[in-house]
FIKOLZA-1660 file (N, C-alpha, C; in steps of 0.1 Angstrom, whole numbers, plus 5000, padded with zeros to 4 digits):
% residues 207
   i   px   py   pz ch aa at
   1 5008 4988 5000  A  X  N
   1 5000 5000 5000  A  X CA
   1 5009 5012 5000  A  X  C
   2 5002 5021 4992  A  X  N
   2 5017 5035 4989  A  X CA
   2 5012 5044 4999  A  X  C
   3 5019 5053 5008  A  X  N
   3 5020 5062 5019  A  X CA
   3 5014 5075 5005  A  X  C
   4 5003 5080 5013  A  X  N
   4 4998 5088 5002  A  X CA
   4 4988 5094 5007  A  X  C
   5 4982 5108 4997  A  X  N
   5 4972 5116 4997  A  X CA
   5 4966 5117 4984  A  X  C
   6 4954 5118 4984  A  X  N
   6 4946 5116 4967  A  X CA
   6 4936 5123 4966  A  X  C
   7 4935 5136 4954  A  X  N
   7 4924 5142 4954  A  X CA
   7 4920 5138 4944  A  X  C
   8 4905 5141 4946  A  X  N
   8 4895 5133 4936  A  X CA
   8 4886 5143 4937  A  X  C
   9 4877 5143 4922  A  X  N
   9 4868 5154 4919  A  X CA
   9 4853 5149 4921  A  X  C
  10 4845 5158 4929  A  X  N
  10 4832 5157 4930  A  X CA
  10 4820 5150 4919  A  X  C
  11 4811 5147 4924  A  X  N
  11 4806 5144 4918  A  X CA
  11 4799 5154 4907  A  X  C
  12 4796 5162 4906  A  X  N
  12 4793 5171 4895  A  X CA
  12 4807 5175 4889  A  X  C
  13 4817 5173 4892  A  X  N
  13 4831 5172 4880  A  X CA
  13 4830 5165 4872  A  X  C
  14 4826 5151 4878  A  X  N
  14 4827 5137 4873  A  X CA
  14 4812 5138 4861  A  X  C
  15 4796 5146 4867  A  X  N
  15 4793 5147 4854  A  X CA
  15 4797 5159 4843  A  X  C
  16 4805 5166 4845  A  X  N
  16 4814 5175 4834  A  X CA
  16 4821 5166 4827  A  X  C
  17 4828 5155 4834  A  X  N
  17 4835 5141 4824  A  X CA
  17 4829 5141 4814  A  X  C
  18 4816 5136 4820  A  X  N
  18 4812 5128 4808  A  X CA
  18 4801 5135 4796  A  X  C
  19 4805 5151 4799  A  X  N
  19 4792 5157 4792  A  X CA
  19 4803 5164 4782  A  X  C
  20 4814 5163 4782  A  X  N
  20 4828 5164 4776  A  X CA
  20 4828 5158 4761  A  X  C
  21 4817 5161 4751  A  X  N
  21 4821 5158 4738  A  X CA
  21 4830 5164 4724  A  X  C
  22 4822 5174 4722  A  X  N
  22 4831 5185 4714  A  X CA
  22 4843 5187 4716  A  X  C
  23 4841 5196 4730  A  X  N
  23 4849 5203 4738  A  X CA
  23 4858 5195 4749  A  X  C
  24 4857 5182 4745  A  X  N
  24 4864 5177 4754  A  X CA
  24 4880 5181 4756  A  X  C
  25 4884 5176 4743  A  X  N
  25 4901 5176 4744  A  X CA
  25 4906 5194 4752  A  X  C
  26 4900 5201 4747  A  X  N
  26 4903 5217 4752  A  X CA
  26 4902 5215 4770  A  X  C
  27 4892 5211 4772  A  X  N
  27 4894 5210 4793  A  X CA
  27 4898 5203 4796  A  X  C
  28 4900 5188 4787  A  X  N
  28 4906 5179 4795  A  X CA
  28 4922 5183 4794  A  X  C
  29 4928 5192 4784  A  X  N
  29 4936 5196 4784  A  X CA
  29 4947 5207 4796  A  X  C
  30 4938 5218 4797  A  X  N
  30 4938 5228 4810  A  X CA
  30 4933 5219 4826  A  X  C
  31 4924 5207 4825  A  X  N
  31 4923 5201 4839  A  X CA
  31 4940 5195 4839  A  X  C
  32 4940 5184 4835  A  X  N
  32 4955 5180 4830  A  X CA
  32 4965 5186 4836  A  X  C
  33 4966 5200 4828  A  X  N
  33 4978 5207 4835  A  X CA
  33 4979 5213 4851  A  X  C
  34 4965 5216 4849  A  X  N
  34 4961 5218 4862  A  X CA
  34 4967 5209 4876  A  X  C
  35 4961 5196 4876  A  X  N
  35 4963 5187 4880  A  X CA
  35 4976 5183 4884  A  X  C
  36 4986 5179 4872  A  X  N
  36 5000 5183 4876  A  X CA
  36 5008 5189 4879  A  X  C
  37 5003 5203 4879  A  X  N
  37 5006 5212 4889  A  X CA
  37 5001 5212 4905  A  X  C
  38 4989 5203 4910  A  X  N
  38 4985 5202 4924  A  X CA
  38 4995 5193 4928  A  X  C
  39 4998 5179 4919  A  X  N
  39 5008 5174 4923  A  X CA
  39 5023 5182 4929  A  X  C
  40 5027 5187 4919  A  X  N
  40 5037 5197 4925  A  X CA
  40 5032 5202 4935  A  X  C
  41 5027 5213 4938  A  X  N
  41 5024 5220 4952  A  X CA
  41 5022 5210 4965  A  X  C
  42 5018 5199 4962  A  X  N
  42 5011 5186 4972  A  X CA
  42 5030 5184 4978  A  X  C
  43 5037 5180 4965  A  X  N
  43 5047 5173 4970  A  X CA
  43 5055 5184 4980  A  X  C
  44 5054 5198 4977  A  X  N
  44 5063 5208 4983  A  X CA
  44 5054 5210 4999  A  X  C
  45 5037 5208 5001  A  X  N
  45 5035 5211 5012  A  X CA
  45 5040 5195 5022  A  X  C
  46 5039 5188 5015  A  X  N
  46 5048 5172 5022  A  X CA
  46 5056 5172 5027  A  X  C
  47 5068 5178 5020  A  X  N
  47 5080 5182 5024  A  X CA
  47 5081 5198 5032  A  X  C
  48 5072 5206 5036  A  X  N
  48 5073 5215 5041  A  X CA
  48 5076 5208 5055  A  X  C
  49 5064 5201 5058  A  X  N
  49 5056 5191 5069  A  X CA
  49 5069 5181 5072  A  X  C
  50 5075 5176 5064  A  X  N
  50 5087 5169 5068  A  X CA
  50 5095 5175 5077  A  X  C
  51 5103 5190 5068  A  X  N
  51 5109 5199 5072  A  X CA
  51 5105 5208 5090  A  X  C
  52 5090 5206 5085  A  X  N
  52 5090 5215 5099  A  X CA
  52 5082 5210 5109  A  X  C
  53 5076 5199 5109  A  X  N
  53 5064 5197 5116  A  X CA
  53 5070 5192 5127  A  X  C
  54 5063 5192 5135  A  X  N
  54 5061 5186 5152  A  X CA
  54 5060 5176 5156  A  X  C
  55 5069 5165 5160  A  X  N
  55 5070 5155 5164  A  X CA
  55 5076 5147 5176  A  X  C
  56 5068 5134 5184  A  X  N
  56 5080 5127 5198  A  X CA
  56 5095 5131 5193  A  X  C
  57 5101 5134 5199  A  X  N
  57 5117 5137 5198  A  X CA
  57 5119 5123 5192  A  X  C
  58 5134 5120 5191  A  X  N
  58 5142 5110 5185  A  X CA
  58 5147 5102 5197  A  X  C
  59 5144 5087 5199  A  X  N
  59 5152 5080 5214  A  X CA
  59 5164 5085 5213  A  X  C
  60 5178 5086 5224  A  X  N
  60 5191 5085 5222  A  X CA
  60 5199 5076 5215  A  X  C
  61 5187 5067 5217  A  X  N
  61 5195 5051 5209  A  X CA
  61 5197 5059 5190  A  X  C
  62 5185 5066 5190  A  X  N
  62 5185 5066 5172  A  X CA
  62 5191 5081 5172  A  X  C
  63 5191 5087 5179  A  X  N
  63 5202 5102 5178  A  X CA
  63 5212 5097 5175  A  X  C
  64 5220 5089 5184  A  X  N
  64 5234 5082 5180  A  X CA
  64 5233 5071 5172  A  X  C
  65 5225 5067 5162  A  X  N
  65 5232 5056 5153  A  X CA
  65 5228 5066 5139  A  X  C
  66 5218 5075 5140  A  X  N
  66 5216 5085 5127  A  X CA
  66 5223 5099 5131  A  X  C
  67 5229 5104 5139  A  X  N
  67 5238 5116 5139  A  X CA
  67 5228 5125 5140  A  X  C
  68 5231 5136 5143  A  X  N
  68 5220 5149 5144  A  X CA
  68 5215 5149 5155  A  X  C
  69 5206 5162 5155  A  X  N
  69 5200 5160 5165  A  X CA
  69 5185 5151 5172  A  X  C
  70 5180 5155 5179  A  X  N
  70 5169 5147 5183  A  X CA
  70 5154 5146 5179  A  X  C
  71 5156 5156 5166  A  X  N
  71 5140 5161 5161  A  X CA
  71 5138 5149 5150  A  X  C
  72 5131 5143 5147  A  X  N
  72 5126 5134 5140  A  X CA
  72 5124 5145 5126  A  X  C
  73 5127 5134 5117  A  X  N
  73 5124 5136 5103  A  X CA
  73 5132 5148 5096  A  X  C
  74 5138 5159 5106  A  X  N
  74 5144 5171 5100  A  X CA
  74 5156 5170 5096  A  X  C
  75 5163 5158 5096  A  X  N
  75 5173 5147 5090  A  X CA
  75 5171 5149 5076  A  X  C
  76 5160 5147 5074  A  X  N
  76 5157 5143 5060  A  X CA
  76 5152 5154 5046  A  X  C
  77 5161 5165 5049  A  X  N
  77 5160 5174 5040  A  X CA
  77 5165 5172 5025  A  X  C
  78 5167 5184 5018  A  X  N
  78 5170 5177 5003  A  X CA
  78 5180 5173 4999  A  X  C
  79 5183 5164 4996  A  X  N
  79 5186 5148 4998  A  X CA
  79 5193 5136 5004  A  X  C
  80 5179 5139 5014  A  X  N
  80 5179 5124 5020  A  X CA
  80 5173 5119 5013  A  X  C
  81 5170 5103 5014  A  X  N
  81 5160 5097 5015  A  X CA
  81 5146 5094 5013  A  X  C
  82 5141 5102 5027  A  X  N
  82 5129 5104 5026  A  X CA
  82 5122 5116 5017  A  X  C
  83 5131 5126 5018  A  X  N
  83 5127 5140 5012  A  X CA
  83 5126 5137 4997  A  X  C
  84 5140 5127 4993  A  X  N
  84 5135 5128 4980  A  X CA
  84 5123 5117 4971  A  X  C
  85 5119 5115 4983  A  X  N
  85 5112 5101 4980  A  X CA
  85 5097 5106 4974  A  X  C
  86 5094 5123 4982  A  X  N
  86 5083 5124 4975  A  X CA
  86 5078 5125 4961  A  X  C
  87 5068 5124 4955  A  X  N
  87 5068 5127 4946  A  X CA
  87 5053 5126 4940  A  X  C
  88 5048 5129 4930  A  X  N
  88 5033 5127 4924  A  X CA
  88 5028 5118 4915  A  X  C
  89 5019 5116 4907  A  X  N
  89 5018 5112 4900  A  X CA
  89 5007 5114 4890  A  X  C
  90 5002 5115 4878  A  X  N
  90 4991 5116 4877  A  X CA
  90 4984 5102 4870  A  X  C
  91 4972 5100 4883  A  X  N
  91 4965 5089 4874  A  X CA
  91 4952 5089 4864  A  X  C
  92 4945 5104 4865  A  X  N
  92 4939 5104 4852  A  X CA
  92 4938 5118 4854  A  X  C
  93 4931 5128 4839  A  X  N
  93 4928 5138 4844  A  X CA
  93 4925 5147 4858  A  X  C
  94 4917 5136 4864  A  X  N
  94 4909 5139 4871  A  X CA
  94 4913 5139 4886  A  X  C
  95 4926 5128 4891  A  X  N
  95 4935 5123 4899  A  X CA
  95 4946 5121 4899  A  X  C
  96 4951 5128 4912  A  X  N
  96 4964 5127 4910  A  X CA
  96 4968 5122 4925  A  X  C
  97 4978 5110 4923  A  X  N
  97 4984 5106 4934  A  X CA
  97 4998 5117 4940  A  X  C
  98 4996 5119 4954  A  X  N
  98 5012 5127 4962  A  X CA
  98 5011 5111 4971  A  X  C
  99 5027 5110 4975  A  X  N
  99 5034 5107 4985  A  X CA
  99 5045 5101 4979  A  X  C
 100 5045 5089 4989  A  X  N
 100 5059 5078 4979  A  X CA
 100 5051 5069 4976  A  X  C
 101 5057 5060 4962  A  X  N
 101 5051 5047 4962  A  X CA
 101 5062 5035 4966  A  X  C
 102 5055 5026 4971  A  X  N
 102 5060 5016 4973  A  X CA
 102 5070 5005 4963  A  X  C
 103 5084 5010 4967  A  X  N
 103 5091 5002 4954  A  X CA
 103 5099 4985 4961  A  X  C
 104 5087 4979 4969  A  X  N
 104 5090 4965 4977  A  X CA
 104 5082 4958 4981  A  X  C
 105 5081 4948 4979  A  X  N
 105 5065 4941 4984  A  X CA
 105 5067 4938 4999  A  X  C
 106 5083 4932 5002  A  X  N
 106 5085 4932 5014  A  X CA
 106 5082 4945 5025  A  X  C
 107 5090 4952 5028  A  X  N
 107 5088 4963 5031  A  X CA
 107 5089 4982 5029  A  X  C
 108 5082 4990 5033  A  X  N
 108 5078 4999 5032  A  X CA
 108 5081 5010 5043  A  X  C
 109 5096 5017 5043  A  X  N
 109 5097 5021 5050  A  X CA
 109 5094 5036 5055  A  X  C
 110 5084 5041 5043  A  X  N
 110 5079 5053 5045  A  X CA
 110 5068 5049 5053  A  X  C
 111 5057 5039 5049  A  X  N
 111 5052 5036 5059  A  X CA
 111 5054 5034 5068  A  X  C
 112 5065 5027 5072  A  X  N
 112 5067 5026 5089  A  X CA
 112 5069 5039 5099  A  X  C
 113 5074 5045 5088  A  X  N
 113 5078 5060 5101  A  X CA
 113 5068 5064 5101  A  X  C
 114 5057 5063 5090  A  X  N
 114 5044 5072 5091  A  X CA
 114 5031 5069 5101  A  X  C
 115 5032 5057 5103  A  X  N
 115 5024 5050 5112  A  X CA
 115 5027 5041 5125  A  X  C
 116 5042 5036 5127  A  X  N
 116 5049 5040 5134  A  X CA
 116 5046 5022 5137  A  X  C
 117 5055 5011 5142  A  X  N
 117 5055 5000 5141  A  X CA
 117 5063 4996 5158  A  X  C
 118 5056 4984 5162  A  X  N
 118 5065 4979 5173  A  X CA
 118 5073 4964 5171  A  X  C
 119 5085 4971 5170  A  X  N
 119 5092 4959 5166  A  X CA
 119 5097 4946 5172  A  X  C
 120 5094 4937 5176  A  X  N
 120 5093 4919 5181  A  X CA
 120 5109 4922 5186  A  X  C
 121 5107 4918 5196  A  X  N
 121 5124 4918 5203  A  X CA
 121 5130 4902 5202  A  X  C
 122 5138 4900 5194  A  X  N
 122 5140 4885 5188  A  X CA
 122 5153 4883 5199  A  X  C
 123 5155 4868 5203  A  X  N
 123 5166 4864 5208  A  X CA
 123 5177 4866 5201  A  X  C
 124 5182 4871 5189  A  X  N
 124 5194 4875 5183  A  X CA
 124 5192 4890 5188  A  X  C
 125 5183 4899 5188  A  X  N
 125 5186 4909 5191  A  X CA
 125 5189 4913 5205  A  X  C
 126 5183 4906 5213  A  X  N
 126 5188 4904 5233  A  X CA
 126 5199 4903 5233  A  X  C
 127 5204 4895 5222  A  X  N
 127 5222 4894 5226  A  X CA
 127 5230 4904 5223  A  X  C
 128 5225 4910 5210  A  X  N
 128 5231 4922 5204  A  X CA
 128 5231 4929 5218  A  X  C
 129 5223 4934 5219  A  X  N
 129 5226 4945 5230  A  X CA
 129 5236 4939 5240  A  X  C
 130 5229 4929 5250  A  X  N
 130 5241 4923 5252  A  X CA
 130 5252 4920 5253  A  X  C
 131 5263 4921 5244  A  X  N
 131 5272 4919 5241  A  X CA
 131 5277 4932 5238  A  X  C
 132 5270 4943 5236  A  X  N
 132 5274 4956 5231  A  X CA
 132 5277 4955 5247  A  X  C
 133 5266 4952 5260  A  X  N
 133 5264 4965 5273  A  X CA
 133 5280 4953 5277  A  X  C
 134 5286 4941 5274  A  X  N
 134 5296 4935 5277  A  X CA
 134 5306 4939 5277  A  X  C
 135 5312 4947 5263  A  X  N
 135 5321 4949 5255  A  X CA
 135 5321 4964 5266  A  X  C
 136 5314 4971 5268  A  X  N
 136 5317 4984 5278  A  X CA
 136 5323 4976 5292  A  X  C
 137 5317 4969 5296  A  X  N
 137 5323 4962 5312  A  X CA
 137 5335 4953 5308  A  X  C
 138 5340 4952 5296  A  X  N
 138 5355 4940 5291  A  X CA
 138 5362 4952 5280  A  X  C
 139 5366 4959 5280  A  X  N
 139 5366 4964 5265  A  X CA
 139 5380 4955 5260  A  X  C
 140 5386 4945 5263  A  X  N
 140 5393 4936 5253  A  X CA
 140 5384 4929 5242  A  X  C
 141 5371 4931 5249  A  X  N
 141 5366 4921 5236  A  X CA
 141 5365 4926 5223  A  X  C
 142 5362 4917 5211  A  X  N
 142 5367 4919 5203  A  X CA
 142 5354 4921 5190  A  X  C
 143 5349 4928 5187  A  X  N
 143 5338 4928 5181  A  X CA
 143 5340 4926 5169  A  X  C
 144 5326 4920 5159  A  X  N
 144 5330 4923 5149  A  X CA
 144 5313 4923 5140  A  X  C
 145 5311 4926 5127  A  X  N
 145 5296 4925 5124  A  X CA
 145 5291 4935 5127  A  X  C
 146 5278 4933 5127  A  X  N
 146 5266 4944 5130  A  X CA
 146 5274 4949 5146  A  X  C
 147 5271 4942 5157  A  X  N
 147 5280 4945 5168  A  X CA
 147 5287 4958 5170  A  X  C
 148 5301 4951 5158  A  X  N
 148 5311 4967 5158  A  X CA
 148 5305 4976 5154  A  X  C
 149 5296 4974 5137  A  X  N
 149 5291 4987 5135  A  X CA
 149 5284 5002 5144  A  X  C
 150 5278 4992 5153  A  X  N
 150 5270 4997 5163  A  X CA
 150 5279 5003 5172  A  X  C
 151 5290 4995 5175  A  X  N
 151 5296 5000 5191  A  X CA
 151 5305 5009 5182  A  X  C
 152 5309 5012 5168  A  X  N
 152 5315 5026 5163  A  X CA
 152 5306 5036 5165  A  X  C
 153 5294 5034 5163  A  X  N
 153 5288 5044 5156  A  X CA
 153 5280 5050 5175  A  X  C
 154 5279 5044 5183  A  X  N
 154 5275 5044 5196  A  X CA
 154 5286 5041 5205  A  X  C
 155 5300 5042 5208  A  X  N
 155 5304 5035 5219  A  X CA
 155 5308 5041 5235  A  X  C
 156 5297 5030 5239  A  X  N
 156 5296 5026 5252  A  X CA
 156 5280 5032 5255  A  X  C
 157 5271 5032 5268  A  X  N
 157 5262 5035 5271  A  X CA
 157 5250 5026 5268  A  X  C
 158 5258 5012 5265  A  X  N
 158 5245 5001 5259  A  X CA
 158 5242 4994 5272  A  X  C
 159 5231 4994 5272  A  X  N
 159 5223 4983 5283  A  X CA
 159 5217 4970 5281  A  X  C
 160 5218 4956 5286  A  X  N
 160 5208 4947 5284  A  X CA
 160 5198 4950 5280  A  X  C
 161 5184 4944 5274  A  X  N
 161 5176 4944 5273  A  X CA
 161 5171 4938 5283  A  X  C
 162 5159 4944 5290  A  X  N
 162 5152 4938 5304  A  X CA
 162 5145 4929 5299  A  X  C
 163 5138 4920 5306  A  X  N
 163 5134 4905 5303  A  X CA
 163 5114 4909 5296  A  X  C
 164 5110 4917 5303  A  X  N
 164 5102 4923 5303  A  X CA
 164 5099 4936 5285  A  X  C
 165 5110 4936 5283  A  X  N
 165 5109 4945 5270  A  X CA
 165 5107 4934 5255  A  X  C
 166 5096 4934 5249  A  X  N
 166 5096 4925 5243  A  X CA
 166 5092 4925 5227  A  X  C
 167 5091 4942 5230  A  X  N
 167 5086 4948 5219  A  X CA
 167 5094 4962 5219  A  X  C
 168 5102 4970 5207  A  X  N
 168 5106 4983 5209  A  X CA
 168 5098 4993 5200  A  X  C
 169 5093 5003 5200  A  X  N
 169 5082 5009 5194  A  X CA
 169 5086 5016 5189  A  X  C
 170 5082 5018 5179  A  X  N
 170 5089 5035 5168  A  X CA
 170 5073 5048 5164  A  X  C
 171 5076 5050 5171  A  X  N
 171 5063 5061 5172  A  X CA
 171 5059 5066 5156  A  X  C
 172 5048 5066 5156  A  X  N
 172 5043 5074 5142  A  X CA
 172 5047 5089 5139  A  X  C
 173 5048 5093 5129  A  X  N
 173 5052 5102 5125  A  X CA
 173 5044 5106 5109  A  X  C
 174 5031 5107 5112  A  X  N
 174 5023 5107 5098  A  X CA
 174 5024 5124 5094  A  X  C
 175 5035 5128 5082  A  X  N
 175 5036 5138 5076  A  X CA
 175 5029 5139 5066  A  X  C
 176 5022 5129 5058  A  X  N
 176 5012 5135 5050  A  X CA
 176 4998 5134 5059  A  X  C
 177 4995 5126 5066  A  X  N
 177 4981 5126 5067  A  X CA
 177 4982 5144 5075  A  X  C
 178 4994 5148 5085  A  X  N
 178 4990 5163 5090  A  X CA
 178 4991 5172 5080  A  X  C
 179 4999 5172 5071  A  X  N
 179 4999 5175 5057  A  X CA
 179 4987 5179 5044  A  X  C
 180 4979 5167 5052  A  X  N
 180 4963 5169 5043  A  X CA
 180 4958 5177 5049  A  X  C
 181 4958 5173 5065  A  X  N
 181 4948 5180 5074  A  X CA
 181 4949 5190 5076  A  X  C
 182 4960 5200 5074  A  X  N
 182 4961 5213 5072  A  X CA
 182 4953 5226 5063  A  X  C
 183 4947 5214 5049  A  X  N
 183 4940 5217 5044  A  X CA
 183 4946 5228 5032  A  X  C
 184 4957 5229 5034  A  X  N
 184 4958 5240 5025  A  X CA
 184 4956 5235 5010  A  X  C
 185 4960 5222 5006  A  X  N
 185 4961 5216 4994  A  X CA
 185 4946 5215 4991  A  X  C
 186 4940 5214 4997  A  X  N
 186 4919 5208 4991  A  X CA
 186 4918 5220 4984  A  X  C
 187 4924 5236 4996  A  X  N
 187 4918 5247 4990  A  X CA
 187 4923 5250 4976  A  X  C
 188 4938 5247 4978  A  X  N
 188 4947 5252 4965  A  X CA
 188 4939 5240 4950  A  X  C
 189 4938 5228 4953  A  X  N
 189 4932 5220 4945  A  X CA
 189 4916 5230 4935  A  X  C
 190 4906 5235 4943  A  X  N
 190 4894 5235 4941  A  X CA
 190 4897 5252 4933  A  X  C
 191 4908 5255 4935  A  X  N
 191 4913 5267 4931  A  X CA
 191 4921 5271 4916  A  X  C
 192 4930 5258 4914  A  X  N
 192 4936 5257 4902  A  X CA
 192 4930 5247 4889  A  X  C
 193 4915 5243 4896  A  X  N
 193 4906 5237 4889  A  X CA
 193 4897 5242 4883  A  X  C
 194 4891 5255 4889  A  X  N
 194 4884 5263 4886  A  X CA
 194 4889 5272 4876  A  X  C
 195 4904 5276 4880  A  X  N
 195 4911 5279 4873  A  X CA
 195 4916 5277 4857  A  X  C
 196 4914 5267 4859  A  X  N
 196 4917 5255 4846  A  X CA
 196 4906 5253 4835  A  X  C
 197 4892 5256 4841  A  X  N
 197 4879 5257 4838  A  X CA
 197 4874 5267 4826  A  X  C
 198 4881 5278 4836  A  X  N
 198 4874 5291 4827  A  X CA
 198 4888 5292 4813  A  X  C
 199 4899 5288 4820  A  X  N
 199 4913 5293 4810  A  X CA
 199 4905 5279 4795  A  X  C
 200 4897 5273 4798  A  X  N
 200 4894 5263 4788  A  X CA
 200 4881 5269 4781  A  X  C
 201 4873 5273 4790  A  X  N
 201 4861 5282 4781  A  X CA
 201 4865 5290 4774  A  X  C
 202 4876 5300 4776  A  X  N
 202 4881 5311 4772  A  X CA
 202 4891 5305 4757  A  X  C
 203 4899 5295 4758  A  X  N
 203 4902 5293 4749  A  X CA
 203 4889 5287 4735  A  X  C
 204 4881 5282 4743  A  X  N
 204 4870 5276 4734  A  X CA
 204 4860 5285 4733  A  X  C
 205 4860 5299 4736  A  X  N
 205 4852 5309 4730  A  X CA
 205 4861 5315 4717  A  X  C
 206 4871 5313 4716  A  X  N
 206 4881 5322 4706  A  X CA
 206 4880 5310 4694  A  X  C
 207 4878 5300 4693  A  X  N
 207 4875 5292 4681  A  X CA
 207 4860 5294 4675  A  X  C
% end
């Protein structure tokens, strides 16, 4: 499922579709551009929302393995990752997809930050820590693998995992859905379509 926002036209648009004979190619032409232009604006208020929006801080554990500081997602400016992941699409005149799409059947990691996942604490990963919180109480030991990468990129300050922790949770962070709900896109949508309307009468009065 693609991490996403989708506007779609009313039902009296939908009968403008189909009353679209003559005159069709001329509006479906001006909606069209229209259209692809909401996509654009969609992707830049996404990314505004990336950029600035409000979110749980970042654990210490993920301050120190991603660098930066402790604000979630503001990592991910132009080009990271996620920032450049947005993007549009158009699926017919009438619809245009914003967000990312899904390029994995396995997993979906825009979705995960967006809705925010708790992740199964497996007996390979108890030891990981483990062996990390070891390697601070022995430092002769000798790491190597995921382990080292970790104890470079973090070293020292690692704790067991308690017996009781059996799940680690990554909080949601849904930037488009606050992103829709702001609203400004519906308004700008219902604006450059209207827009698109008359610039098509206007051309199909001059023929």
């Amino acid at each position: 499922m693609p991490t996403s926002a989708k506007i779609k036209l009313s039902k009296d648009w939908k009968r403008l579709e189909k009353a679209m004979d003559k005159n069709g190619p001329t509006i479906r032409k001006h909606i069209r551009r229209a259209t692809a232009f909401i996509g654009k604006k969609g992707e830049a208020i996404i990314r505004d929302e990336i950029a600035n929006g409000s979110y749980e801080p970042n654990r210490p554990l993920t301050v120190a393995l991603k660098g930066g500081k402790n604000e979630p997602l503001k990592g991910d400016r132009p080009g990271a990752p996620l920032f450049k992941s947005i993007t549009s699409k158009i699926i017919n005149d009438f619809t245009v997809f914003i967000g990312i799409l899904q390029t994995s059947n396995n997993y979906n990691i825009a979705l995960t930050i967006h809705e925010g996942v708790a992740v199964k604490v497996t007996e390979k990963m108890r030891g990981l820590f483990y062996i990390l919180w070891l390697k601070e109480q022995r430092p002769s030991i000798e790491l190597t693998g995921r382990a080292k990468e970790l104890w470079d990129k973090m070293p020292g300050g690692w704790l067991p995992l308690k017996a009781s922790t059996t799940a680690i949770d990554i909080p949601s962070r849904p930037f488009i859905k606050n992103a829709w709900n702001k609203g400004g896109l519906q308004k700008l949508a219902s604006k450059f379509w209207d827009s698109a309307l008359k610039a098509a009468f206007k051309e199909m009065g001059q023929k």
